[in-house]
N, C-alpha and C positions, 0 to 999 in steps of 0.2 A: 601234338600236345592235346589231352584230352579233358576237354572241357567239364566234363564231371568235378576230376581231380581239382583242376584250379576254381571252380566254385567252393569245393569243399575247403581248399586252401584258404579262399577269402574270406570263410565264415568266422576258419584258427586264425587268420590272422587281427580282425577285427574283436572275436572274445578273447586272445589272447591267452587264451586257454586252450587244451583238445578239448576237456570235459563237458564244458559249455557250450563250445561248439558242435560237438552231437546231441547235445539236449537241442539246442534251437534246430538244429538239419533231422528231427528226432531220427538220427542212426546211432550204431552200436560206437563204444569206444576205440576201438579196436580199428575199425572199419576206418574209421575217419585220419587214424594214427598210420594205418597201413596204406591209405588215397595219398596222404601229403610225401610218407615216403617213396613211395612209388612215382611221383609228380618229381621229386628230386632227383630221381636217379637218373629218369628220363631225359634230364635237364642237365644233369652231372656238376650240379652246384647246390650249396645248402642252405636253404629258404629261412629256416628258423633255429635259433640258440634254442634247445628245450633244457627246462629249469623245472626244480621241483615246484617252484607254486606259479610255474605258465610258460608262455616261449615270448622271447624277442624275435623281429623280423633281423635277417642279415640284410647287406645295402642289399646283396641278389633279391632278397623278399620283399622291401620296398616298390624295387623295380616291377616287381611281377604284380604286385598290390595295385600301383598307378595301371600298370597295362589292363590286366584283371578288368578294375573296376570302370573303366573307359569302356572296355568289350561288355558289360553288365549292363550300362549305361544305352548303349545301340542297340543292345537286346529288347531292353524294354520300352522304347522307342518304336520299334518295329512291332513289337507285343500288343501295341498300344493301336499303330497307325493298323493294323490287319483287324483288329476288334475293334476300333472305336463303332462301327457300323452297329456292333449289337447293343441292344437296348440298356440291356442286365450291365451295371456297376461289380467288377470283379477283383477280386485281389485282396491286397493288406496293406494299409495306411497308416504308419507310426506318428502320430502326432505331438510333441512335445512342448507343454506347458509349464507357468510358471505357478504354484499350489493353491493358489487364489482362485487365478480366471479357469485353472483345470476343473476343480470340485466345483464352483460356484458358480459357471457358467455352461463349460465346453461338455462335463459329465451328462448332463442335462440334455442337450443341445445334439451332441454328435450321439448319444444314445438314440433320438431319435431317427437318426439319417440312418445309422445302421438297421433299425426295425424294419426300415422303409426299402432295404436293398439286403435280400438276405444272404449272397453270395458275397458282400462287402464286408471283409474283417479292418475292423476301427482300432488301434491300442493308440489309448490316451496314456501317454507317460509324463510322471514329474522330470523338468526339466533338473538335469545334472549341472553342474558349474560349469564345464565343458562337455560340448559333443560335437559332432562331426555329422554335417550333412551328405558331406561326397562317400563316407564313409558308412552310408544307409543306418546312422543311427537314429535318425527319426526321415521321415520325410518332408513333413512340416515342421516347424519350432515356431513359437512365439516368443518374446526376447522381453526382455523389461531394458534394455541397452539396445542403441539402435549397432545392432553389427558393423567393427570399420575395416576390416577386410574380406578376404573371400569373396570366389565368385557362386554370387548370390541372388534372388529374386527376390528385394525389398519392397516393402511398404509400410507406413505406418496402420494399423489397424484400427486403435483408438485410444484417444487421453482417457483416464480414469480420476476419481478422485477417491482418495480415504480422509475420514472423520473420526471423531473423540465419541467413543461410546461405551455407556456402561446399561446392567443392566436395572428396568423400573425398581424391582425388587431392592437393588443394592443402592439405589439413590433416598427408597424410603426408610433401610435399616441404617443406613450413612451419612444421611444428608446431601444436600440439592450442589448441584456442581452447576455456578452461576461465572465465574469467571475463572482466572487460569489458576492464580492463587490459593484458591480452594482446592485444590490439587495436590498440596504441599501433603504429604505423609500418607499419601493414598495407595495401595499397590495398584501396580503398574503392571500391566500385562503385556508383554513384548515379546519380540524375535530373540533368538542365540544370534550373538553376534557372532560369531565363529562359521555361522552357516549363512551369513548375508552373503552372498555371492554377487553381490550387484550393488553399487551405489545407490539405485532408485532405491533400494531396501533404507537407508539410511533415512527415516522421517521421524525416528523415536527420539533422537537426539533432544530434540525441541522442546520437549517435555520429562525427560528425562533429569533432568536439572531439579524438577518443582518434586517428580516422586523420587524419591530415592528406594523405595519398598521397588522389589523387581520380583515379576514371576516373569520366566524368560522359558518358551514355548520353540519349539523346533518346526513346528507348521503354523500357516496360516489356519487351519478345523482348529488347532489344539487352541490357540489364543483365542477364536470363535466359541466355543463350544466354553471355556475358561470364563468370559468376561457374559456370556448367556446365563453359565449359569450364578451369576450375582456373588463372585470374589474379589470382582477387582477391575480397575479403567482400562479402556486399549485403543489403540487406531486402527480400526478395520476398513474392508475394504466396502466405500458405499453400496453397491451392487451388490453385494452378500448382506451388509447388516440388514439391509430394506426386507427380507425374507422372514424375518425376526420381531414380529411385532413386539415382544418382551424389551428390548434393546430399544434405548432415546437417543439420539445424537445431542451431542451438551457443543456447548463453543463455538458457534457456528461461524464466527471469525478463524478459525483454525480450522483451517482444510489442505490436505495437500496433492499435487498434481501430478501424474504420471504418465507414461504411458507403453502401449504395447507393441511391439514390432512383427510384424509376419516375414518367416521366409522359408525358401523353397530354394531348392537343387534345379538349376537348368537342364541340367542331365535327366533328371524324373520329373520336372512339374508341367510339363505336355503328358505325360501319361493319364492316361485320362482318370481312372481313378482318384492319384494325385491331386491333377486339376481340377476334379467336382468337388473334391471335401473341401479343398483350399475355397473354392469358387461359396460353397455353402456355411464355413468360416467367418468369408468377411459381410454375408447377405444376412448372420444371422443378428454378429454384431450391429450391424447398419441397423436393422429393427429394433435389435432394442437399446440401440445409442445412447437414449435420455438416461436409460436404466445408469450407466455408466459412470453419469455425471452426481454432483449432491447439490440439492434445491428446496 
């Protein structure tokens, strides 16, 4: 079996696409179409349904996916233990965040580590509703839930808290927001419910009741950059508004508690790569803790 083929196999089978899959492997379409057939025939069983908009795995292609990615898993184990000797940080580290701590922290943060190791490629990604770690669709993930299956490398990384903030400009053309009541017909700057993907998401509720005016944002920047620039109330996250000297926190009886989960693949979080950024992750949080909390 030739090992080319079923990498290239593992890439169609994870974008579930061919097309996608030779943009990431950047080879031709063709090539990648002609690796998997040729992988199949070797094999004399059919790896994948192809369909006009991507392919399913058959059980054969499951089977070969778990095998695959075990053999992928040893590779870079060994990749790892043969180079950890040299100095230089090598390779590519998928990190996956949740749109808060990604922009308002990790952007910031992991931009530097990458400066500092030029042979090290960083992709900070927004965290999907689901993803797959065994599956190399990040290598890191940070969770706003702490994970209750899979085998995985947990930690808690830090509680957070969000507050009631609008900004000075909209408090002098509006009026002072002194307790919750005052709130009654105010717009309200919020998440789409539709895209909460996580119970921790759920804190607007609370206030939700006093505004009924709603401007309902799909990101965390959109509802920052919205209630910045002086239209309207919202619960931000304290570690981003502090950035914002424009922005007052009002309510200060109203705060809410959260927090963020780190995890990592057994199979890749000794790679060392892997292991520094994780390892630089949780050294960077730990510094700036306080930042975290609202005081």
């Amino acid at each position: 079996m030739d090992w080319e083929s079923v990498r290239i196999f593992l890439e169609v089978a994870r974008a579930g696409q061919f097309l996608k899959a030779a943009k990431h492997l950047r080879l031709n379409h063709a090539t990648v179409a002609r690796q998997v057939t040729a992988l199949e025939r070797s094999l004399n069983v059919k790896l994948l349904e192809r369909h006009t908009s991507g392919c399913v795995l058959t059980a054969a292609g499951d089977a070969l996916v778990v095998a695959a990615e075990r053999a992928e898993s040893e590779l870079l184990k060994v990749g790892a233990s043969i180079g950890g000797a040299a100095e230089a940080i090598t390779g590519t580290v998928r990190v996956g965040a949740p749109d808060g701590l990604g922009n308002y922290f990790l952007a910031d943060q992991l931009g530097a580590l990458a400066a500092r190791h030029p042979r090290l490629i960083i992709q900070l990604v927004p965290l999907p509703r689901t993803f797959s770690l065994s599956r190399r669709e990040a290598d890191i993930a940070i969770t706003l839930d702490r994970p209750k299956q899979g085998r995985l490398i947990l930690s808690k990384l830090t509680d957070y808290t969000l507050s009631v903030y609008a900004a000075k400009s909209y408090l002098v053309r509006e009026g002072q927001i002194e307790k919750q009541s005052d709130l009654t017909g105010r717009l309200f700057v919020t998440h789409v419910e539709d895209f909460a993907y996580s119970r921790a998401l759920d804190y607007a509720s609370a206030l939700g009741r006093l505004m009924s005016r709603r401007y309902e944002c799909g990101s965390v920047v959109a509802q920052m950059e919205t209630v910045r620039s002086g239209h309207g109330i919202g619960i931000l996250h304290d570690y981003a508004a502090r950035r914002y000297p424009e922005l007052q926190r009002l309510l200060p009886d109203v705060r809410f508690v959260r927090s963020y989960w780190l995890t990592s693949h057994p199979d890749t979080h000794d790679v060392r790569r892997v292991r520094e950024v994780h390892r630089f992750i949780v050294a960077s949080v730990k510094s700036y803790r306080p930042s975290f909390d609202a005081h």
